[in-house]
N, C-alpha and C positions, 0 to 999 in steps of 0.2 A: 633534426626532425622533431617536430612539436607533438607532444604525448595526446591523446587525445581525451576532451574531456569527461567526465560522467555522468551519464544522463539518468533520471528517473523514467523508468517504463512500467506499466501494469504488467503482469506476467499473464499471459496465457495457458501456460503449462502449469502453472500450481496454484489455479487461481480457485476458492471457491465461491466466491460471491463476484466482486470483479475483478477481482486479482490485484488490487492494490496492497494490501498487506503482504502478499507476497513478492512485489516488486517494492516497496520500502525493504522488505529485508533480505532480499537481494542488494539493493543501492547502498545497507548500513553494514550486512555481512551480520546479519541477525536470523534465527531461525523463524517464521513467517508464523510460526503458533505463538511464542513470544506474545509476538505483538497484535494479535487476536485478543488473544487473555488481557491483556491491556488493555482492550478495546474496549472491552465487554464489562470491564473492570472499571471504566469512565461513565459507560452508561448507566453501571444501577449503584454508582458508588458518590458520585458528584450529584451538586445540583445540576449543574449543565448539560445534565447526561443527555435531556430532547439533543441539545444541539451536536453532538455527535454524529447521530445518521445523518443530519442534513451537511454535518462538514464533511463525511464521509464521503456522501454521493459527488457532491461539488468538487473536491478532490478526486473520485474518480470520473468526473468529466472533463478535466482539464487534464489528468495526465493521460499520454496515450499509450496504447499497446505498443509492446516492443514489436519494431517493425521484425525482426530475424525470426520471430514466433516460435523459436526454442525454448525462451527463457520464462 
């Protein structure tokens, strides 16, 4: 029987913007503030920081909500 593989989903259940951050750290088995503080830590800490929210959103357009809406 073939294991099944791992998908990225945005989370609905813990999501506060669009719930990306918290379905990467579901997918990494990370806590989803973690990688907030991260997040936010790119923005006003790099040059790159603009490009942040736009990778952001574009990442949260292409992944989708987990279809079982629990997670």
């Amino acid at each position: 029987m073939e294991k099944p593989y791992k998908r990225l989903y945005r989370s609905k259940k813990e999501k506060i913007l669009l719930g990306l951050m918290a379905g990467l750290g579901e997918y990494f088995r990370i806590d989803p503030i973690i990688l907030r503080i991260a997040i936010v830590a790119l923005l006003f800490l790099t040059q790159a920081g603009l490009a942040v929210p736009v990778i952001y959103l574009i990442f949260a357009l292409l992944v989708p909500y987990n279809p079982e809406g629990t997670k």
